[in-house]
PDB file of N, CA, C and O in Angstrom:
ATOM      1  N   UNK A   1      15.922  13.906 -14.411  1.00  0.00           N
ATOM      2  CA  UNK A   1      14.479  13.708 -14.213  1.00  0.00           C
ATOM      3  C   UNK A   1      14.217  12.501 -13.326  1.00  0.00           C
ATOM      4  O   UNK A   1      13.408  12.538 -12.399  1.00  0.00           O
ATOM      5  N   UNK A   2      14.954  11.397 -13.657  1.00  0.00           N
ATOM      6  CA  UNK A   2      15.104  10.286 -12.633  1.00  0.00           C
ATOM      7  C   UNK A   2      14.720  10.633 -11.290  1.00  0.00           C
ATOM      8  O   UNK A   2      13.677  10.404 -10.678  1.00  0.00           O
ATOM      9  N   UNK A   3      15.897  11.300 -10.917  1.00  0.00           N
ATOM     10  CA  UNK A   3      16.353  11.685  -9.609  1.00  0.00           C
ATOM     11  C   UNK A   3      15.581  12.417  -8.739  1.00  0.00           C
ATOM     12  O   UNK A   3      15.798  12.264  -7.537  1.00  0.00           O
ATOM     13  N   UNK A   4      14.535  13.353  -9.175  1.00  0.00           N
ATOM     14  CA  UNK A   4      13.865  13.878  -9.133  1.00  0.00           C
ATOM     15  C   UNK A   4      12.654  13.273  -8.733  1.00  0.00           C
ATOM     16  O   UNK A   4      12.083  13.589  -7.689  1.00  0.00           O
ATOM     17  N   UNK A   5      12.193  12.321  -9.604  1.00  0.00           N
ATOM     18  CA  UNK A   5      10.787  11.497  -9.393  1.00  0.00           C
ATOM     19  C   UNK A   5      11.435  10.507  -8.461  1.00  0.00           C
ATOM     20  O   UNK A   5      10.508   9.749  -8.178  1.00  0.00           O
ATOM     21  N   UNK A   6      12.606  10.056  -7.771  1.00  0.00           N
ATOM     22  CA  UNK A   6      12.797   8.934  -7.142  1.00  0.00           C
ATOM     23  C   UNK A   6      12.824  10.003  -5.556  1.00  0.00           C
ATOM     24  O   UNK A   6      12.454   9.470  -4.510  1.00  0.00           O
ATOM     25  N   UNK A   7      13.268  11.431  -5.550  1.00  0.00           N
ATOM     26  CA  UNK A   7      12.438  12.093  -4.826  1.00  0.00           C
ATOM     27  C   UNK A   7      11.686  12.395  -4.386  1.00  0.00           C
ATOM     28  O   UNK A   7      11.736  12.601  -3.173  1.00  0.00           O
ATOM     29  N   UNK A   8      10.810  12.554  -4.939  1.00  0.00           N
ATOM     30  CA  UNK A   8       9.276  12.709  -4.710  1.00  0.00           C
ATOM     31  C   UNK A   8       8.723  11.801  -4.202  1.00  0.00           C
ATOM     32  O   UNK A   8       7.793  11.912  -3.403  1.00  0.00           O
ATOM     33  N   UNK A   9       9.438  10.296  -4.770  1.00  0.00           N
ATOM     34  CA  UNK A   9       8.795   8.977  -4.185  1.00  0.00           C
ATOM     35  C   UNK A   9       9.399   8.445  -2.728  1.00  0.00           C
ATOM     36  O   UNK A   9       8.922   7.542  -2.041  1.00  0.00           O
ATOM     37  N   UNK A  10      10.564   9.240  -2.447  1.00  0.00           N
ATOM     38  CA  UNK A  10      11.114   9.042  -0.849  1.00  0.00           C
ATOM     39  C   UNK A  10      10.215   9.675  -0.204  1.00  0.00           C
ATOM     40  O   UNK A  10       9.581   9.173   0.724  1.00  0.00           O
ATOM     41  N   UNK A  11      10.041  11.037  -0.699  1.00  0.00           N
ATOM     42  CA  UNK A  11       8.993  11.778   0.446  1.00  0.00           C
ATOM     43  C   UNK A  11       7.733  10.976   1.009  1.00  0.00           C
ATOM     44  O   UNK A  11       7.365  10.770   2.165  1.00  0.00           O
ATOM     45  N   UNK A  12       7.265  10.643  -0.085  1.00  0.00           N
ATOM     46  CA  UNK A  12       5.591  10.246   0.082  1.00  0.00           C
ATOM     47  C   UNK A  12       6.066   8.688   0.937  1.00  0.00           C
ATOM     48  O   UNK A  12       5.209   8.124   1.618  1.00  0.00           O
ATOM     49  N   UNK A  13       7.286   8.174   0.836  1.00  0.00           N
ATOM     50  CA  UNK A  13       7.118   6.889   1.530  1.00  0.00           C
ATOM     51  C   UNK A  13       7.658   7.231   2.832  1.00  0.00           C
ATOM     52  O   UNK A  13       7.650   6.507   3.828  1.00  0.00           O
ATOM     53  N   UNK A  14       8.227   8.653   2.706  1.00  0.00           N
ATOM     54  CA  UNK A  14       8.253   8.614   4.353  1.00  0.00           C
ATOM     55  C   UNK A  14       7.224   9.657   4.708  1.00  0.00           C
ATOM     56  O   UNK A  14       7.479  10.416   5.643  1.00  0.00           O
ATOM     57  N   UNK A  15       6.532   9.724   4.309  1.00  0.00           N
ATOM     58  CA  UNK A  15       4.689  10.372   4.872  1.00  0.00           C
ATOM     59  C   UNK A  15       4.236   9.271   5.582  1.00  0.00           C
ATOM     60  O   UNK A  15       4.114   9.128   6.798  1.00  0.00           O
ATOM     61  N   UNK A  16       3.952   8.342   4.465  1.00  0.00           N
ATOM     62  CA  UNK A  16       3.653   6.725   4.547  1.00  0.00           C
ATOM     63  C   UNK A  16       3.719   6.256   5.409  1.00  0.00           C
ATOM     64  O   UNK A  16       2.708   5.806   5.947  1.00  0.00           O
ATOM     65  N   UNK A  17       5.412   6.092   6.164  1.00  0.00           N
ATOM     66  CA  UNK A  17       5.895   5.240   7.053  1.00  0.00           C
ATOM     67  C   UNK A  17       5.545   5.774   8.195  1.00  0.00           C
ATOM     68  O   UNK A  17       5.104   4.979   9.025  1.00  0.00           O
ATOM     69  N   UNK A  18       5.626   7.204   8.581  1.00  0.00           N
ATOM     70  CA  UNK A  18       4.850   7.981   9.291  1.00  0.00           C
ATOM     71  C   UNK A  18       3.531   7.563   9.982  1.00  0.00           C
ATOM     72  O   UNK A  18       3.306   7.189  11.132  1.00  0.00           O
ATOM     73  N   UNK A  19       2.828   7.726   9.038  1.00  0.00           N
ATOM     74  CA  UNK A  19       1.226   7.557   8.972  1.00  0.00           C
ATOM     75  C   UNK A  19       1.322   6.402   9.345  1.00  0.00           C
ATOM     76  O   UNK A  19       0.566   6.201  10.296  1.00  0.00           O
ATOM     77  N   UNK A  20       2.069   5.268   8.965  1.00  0.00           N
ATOM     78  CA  UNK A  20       1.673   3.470   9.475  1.00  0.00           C
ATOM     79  C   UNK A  20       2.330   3.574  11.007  1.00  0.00           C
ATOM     80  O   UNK A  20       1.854   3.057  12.017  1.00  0.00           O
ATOM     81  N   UNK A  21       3.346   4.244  10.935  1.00  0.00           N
ATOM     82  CA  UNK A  21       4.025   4.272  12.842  1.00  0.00           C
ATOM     83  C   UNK A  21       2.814   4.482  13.189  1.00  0.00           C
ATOM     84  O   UNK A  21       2.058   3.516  13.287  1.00  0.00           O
ATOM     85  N   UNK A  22       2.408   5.647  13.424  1.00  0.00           N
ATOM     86  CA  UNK A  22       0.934   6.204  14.030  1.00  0.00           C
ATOM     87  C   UNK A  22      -0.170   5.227  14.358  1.00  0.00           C
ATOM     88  O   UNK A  22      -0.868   5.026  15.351  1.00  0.00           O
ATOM     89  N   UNK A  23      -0.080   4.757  13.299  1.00  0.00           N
ATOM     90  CA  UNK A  23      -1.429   3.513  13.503  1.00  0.00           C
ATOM     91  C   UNK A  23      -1.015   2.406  14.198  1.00  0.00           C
ATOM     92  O   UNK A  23      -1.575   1.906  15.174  1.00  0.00           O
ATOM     93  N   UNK A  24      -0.047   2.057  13.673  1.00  0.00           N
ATOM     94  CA  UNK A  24       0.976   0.846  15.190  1.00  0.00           C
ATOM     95  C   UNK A  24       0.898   1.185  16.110  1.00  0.00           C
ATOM     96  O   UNK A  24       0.446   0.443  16.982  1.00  0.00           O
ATOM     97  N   UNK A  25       1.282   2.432  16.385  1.00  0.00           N
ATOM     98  CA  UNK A  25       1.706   2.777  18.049  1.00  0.00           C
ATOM     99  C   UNK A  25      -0.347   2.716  18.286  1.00  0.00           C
ATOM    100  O   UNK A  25      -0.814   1.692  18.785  1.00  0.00           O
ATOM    101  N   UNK A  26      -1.060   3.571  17.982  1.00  0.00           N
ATOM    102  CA  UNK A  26      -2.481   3.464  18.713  1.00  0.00           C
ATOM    103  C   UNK A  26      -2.549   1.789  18.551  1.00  0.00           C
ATOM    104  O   UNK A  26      -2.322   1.202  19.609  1.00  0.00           O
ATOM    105  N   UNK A  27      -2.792   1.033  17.528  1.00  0.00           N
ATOM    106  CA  UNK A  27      -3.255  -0.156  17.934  1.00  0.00           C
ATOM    107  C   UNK A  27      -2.170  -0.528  19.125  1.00  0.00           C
ATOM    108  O   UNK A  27      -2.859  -1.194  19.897  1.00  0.00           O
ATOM    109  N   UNK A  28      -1.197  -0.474  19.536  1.00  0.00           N
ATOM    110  CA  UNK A  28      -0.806  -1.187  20.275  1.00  0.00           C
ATOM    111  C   UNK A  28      -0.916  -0.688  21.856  1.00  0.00           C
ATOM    112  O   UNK A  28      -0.450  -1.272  22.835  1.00  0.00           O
ATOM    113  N   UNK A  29      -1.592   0.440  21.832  1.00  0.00           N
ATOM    114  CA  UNK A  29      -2.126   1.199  22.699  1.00  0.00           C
ATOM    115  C   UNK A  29      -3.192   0.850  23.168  1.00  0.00           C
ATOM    116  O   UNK A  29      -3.436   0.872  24.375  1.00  0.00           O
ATOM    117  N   UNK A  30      -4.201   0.373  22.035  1.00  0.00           N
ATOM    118  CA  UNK A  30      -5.268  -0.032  22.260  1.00  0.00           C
ATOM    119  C   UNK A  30      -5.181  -1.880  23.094  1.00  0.00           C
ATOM    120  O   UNK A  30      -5.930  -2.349  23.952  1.00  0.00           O
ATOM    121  N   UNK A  31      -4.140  -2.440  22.496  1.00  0.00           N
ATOM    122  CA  UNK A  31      -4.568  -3.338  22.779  1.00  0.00           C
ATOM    123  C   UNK A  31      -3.897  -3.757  24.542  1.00  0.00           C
ATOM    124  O   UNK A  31      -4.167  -4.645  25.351  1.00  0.00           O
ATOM    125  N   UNK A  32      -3.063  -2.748  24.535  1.00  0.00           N
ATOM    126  CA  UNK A  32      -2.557  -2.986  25.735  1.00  0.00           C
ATOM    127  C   UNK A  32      -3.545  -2.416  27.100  1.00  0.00           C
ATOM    128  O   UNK A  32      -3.536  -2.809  28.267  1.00  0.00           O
ATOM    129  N   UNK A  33      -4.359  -1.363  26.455  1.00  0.00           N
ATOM    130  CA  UNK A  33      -5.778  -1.205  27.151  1.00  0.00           C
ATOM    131  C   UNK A  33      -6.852  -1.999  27.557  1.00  0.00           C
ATOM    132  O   UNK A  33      -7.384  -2.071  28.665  1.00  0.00           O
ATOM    133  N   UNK A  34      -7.264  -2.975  25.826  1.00  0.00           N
ATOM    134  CA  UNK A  34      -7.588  -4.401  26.473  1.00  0.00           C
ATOM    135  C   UNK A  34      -7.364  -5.364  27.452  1.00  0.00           C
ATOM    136  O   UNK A  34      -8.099  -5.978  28.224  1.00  0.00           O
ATOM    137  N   UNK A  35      -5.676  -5.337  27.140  1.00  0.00           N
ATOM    138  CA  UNK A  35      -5.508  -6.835  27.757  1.00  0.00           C
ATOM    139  C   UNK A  35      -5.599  -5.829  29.526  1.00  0.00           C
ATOM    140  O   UNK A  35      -5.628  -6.603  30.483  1.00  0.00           O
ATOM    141  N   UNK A  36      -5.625  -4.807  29.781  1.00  0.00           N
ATOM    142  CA  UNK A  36      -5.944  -3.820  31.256  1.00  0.00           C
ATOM    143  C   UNK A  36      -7.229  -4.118  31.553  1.00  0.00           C
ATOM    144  O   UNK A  36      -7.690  -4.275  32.683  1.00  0.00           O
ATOM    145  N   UNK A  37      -7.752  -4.186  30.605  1.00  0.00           N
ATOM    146  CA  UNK A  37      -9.715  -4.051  30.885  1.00  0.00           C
ATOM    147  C   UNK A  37      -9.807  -5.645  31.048  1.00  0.00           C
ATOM    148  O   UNK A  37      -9.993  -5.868  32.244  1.00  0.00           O
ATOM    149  N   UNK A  38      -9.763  -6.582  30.475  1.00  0.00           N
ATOM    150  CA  UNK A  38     -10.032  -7.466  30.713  1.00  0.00           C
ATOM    151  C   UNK A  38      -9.291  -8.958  31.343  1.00  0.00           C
ATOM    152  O   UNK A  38      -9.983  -9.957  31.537  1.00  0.00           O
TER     153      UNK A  38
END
């Protein structure tokens, strides 16, 4: 049962880690747009 729920909890942290890449890469998208614009 352990093993199982420590499963479930890899998945969702690599959803997670996923989802936070995503948001890194745009902010850093964004800001490299800034420092272009201004």
């Amino acid at each position: 049962m352990v093993i199982v729920h420590m499963v479930k909890f890899c998945i969702i942290c690599e959803k997670y880690a996923i989802f936070m890449n995503k948001i890194l890469e745009k902010s850093i998208l964004l800001q490299k747009v800034e420092i272009e614009v201004f």
